[in-house]
C-alpha positions, 0 to 999 in steps of 0.5 A: 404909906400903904394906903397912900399907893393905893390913892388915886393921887399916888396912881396919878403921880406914879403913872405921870412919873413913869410916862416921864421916864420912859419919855426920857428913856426914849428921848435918849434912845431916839437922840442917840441913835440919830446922833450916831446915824448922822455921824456914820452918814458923815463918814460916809460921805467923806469916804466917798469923796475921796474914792473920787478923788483917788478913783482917777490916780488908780486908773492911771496906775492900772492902765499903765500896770504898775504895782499900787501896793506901794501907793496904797500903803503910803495913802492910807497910812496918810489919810488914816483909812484902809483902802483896798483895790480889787481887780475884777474878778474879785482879787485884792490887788492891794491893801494898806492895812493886809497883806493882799496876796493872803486876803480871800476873794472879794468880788461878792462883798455887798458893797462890791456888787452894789457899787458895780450895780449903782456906781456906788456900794456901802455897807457896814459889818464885821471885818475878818481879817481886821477883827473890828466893825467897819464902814465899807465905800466902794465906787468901780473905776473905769478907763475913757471907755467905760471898761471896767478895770477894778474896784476901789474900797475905803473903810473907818473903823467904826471904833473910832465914832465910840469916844465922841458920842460917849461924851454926846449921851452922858450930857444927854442923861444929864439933862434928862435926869433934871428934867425928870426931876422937874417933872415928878415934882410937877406931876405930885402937886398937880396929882393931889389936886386931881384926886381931891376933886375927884374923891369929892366927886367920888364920894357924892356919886356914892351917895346917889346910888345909894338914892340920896338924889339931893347930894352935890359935888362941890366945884374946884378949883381946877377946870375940868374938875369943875366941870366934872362936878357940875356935869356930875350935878346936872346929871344929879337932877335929870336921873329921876326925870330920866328913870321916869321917861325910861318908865314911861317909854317902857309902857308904851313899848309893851302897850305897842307890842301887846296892840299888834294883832300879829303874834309876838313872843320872845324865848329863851334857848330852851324854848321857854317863854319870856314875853308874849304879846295879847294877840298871843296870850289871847289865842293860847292862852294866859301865858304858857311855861313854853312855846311847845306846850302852845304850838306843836309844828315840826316847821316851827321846830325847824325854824327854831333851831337854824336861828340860832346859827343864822341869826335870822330865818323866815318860814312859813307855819301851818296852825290849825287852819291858819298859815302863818310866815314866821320871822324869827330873829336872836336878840340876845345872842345864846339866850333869847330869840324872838318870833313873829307870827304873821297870819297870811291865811288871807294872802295864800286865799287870795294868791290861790284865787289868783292862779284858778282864774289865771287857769280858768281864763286860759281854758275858756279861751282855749275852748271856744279857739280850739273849736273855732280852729276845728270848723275852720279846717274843715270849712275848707273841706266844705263840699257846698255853700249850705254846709259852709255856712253851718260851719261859719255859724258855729265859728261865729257863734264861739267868736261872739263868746270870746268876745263877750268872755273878753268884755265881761272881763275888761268890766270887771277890771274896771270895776275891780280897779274903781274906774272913775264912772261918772254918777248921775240921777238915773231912773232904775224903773225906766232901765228896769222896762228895758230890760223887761222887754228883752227878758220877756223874749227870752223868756217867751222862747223857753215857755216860761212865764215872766211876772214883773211888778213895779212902782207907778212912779219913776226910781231914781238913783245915783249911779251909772245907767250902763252897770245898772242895765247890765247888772238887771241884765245879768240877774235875769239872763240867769234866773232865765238859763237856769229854769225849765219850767215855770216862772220868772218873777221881777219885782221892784220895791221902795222904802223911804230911803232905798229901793229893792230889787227882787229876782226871783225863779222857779228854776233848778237852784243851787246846793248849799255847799256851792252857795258861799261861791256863787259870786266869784269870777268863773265859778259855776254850779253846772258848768256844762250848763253855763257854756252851752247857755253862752255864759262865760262864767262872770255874770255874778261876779259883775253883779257883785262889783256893781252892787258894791260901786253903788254902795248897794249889797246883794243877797242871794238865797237858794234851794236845789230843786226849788229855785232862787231868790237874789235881793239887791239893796240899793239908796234912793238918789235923794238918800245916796251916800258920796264915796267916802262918806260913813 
C-alpha cells in the first residue's frame, strides 16, 4: 500500500481528487454566498418599496404633527418589519418595535447620513437595542418644498433569511458529494493509464542516459502519451548527432577566439586563469596559473575589481610599450570574468599625430599673420613711398607663404583622401628637363654646381603629369635649400621594368635620430632653416603620397655633415600595375 502512494498513478488520482474537492468546497462556498447575496438584495428591494409607499402617509402626519407612534405600531406589526421614524436631528420619533422615548440618538447611523446624502442608505449590522442582525432602508421624507422633515427607516431581521438557505446548501453538498464521487472513480482509471505511459517512458529514458541510445519507448494508447513516446523516440535518434554538432560548434568557438589577434582571457574571481586565447598565451606564454603573474598593472587591478560590482567597465592599460583598452565583462556572475585586451598603441600614435599637426597648422598660420599684422601697422606709419613698399615686400613676401602652406596642404588632402586623378602615358624625362631648367637657376643663385644625367630616349610612366612635376619639384627644392656648398646631382635611370630616380647632394645631412620622421607633415630638422628658406614643412610628406599614388617607394639615406641620397622607384608605363592589382 505504501509503495502505491508513493506511485505516479496514486499522486495523479490524489491530486484530481483533491482538485475535485476544493472545487466542490468552492462551488458551495461561491453558491451560497450569491444565494444569500440575492436574497438580502431582495429584502432590500422590498424594504425599499415600501418606504415609498409609507414615505408620503408620514409626511402628512408630520405636516399635520400628530403622534405616529400609534401608526408606526400598528404598520409594523402588520407588514412584519420594524419601522422607526427620526426627526431631523436624529431623535427617534416613533418605532414599532421600542420604545422610542428610550432609544438614543440616531442621526449618525450610516444609512441615515446615506440616505440623507443619496435619497437612499442601506446598511446591515448588529442592532443594540434589539440584540440580533438586521437589514437597514432609510429614504428622507420631504414636504412639496423639498424641506426635510425626517427619516423613515425599515429594518428585517436578517434571522429570518437562516431557514431558507439552510435547506438551499444542504441540497447543494448533496450534489456535490455524488459529483465528487464520479470524479474520483474517473480520475483512478484515467490516472493508471497516465502513469503506465509514463513509467514506460520513464523507464527507456533511464536507459539512455545510461548511453543505451538503441532504446524506445513503446506507443499508447492515449494521445498524448503517444505523443510523449515518439517525441521521447525522436529525441533518442537526434541526441548523438546533437552531442556531435555541440562538439563541433565547441571547436570552432575555441578556434575562433584563439585566431583573434586581440587578448583574450577568462578568470575566476581569484585571478586565476581559465581560458587564454593564442594571442595570450603567445605573448605570455604557455599558459599562466594567474593573470598577475602575467601582467602587473594597478589600472588593470583597478579594473578587475569594479567588475564585479558594475558588470562591465572599460579602461585603458599601459603593457610594456603598448596601450591597451580593456573590456572587461562578468560572465558568470561571482566566479568568472572575462577580459579583452585591444591593442590601441597604433590609435593613440595616430590620435597624437593628429593633435601635433592640428597644433603645427595653427602655428605656421599664426606666424606669417602675426608679422603680416605688424608691417601692416607700421605700413600706415610710413614716412615714404620707398620705405612703404619695403613694408609691402615683406607682406607680400609671408602672403605667398600662406599660401603656398595652403595648397601643399589642400594637395595633401587630396592625396590622403585618394582623389580620383586621372592617369595617363606621361613622359618622366620631359618633366624631369623642366625642372631642371628651373632647378638649375636656383642653383646657380646659391653657387652651387647642378649634375644631371639622363636617358637619351623618352621615360614613359602612367601616372599624372602635375604630382609628377611636383614631386621632382620637391626633391630638388630640398636638396637645394639644404646644401651651401657643393653639388647637386640628378640622375635618371631604367631597368627593363621600373625607372629610378636618383637626388643626390652634398649638403648638411640629417642625424640618424631624425631619419624615421623626415616624411611626416611638418617636421623638419632645422626649422629656423626651413622658414627662412619659404618652406612650409610638407614637401616630404607630399613626396611620399605621390610616390605611393603611383604605386612607387621612396627611399631616403643620410649622414650629417656629408649629405643626402633620395631613391624614388617608379613602374615603366608598359609594366604599370592598375589600382588594385597585386
Amino acid at each position: 500500500m505504501k509503495g502505491w502512494f508513493n506511485s505516479l498513478g496514486a499522486r495523479i488520482f490524489l491530486v484530481f481528487a483533491l482538485l475535485m474537492a476544493l472545487s466542490c468546497l468552492g462551488i458551495y462556498a461561491l453558491t451560497s454566498r450569491e444565494f444569500k447575496t440575492f436574497y438580502i438584495q431582495r429584502e432590500k428591494e422590498s424594504l425599499l418599496q415600501k418606504d415609498r409607499i409609507l414615505a408620503p402617509f408620514f409626511a402628512r402626519l408630520l405636516l399635520h404633527k400628530e403622534d405616529p407612534q400609534p401608526w408606526v405600531k400598528k404598520m409594523g406589526d402588520a407588514s412584519g418589519v420594524r419601522i422607526t421614524l427620526i426627526a431631523p436631528g436624529g431623535k427617534v420619533l416613533a418605532d414599532s418595535q421600542h420604545d422610542p422615548g428610550t432609544m438614543e440618538n440616531h442621526w449618525h447611523r450610516p444609512e441615515v447620513q446615506e440616505a440623507l446624502k443619496k435619497g437612499v442608505g442601506a446598511s446591515k449590522r448588529y442592532s443594540v437595542t434589539l440584540n440580533t442582525h438586521l437589514l437597514y432602508v432609510a429614504i428622507p421624507i420631504k414636504d412639496a418644498r423639498g424641506n426635510l422633515l425626517g427619516v423613515l427607516r425599515l429594518s428585517y431581521h436578517l434571522s429570518s433569511l437562516k431557514r431558507p438557505l439552510f435547506r438551499l446548501e444542504k441540497r447543494i453538498l448533496g450534489g456535490l458529494f455524488f459529483l465528487l464521487l464520479f470524479a474520483s472513480l474517473l480520475a483512478l482509471f484515467l490516472s493508471r493509464e497516465v502513469a503506465k505511459g509514463v513509467t514506460q517512458v520513464a523507464s527507456a529514458a533511464q536507459a539512455l542516459s545510461q548511453g543505451d541510445f538503441q532504446v524506445r519507448a513503446p506507443m499508447s494508447k492515449v494521445k498524448e502519451l503517444s505523443i510523449l513516446a515518439g517525441s521521447f523516440n525522436s529525441m533518442a535518434d537526434s541526441i548523438q548527432k546533437t552531442f556531435k554538432q555541440v562538439q563541433e560548434e565547441r571547436e570552432k568557438l575555441n578556434a575562433l577566439i584563439s585566431a583573434i589577434p586581440d587578448l583574450v582571457v577568462a578568470t575566476d574571481k581569484k585571478g586565476s586563469i581559465l581560458f587564454a586565447n593564442q594571442a595570450f598565451k603567445a605573448r605570455y606564454g604557455k599558459k599562466p596559473a594567474s593573470i598577475w603573474e602575467s601582467i602587473r598593472s594597478p589600472s588593470l587591478v583597478d579594473l578587475f575589481s569594479r567588475v564585479w560590482d558594475e558588470g562591465k567597465v572599460r579602461g585603458e592599460v599601459a603593457l610594456e610599450n603598448s596601450q591597451y583598452e580593456v573590456t572587461a565583462l562578468v560572465i558568470a556572475p561571482d566566479r568568472e570574468v572575462l577580459l579583452l585586451f585591444h591593442d590601441v598603441t597604433e590609435k593613440a600614435r595616430l590620435d597624437r599625430m593628429k593633435t601635433e599637426f592640428v597644433a603645427n597648422v595653427s602655428h605656421e598660420l599664426k606666424t606669417p599673420l602675426t608679422v603680416m599684422k605688424g608691417y601692416i601697422e607700421t605700413l600706415e606709419m610710413a614716412r615714404s613711398l620707398e620705405e612703404a613698399k619695403g613694408f609691402v615686400e615683406v607682406v607680400k613676401r609671408h602672403t605667398d607663404r600662406m599660401t603656398n602652406l595652403v595648397s601643399d596642404l589642400l594637395l595633401l588632402s587630396s592625396l590622403e583622401e585618394g582623389k580620383d586623378y586621372k592617369k595617363g602615358k606621361v613622359d618622366l624625362r620631359e618633366i624631369a628637363l623642366k625642372v631642371l631648367e628651373w632647378a638649375r637657376h636656383q642653383a646657380r643663385e646659391k653657387g652651387l654646381q647642378l649634375k644631371q644625367k639622363l636617358p637619351d630616349e623618352p621615360v614613359e610612366v602612367e601616372g599624372v603629369a602635375h604630382l609628377l612635376e611636383q614631386l621632382l619639384t620637391n626633391l630638388l627644392s630640398n636638396a637645394i635649400n639644404y646644401t651651401d656648398q657643393g653639388w647637386v646631382s640628378f640622375e635618371m635611370e631604367t631597368t627593363r621594368e621600373q625607372v629610378q630616380v636618383i637626388i643626390q647632394d652634398t649638403g648638411m645631412g640629417i642625424p640618424r635620430e631624425h631619419l624615421p620622421r623626415v616624411f611626416e607633415r611638418f617636421y623638419r630638422v632645422d626649422p629656423s632653416r626651413s622658414r627662412a628658406s619659404g618652406g612650409t614643412g610638407l614637401g616630404l610628406a607630399i613626396v611620399k603620397h605621390i610616390v605611393r599614388f603611383h604605386g612607387g617607394t621612396v627611399e631616403l639615406e643620410s649622414r650629417e655633415g656629408e649629405g643626402t641620397t633620395i631613391t624614388v622607384i617608379l613602374s615603366l608605363q608598359h609594366h604599370s600595375k592598375s589600382p588594385g592589382e597585386p
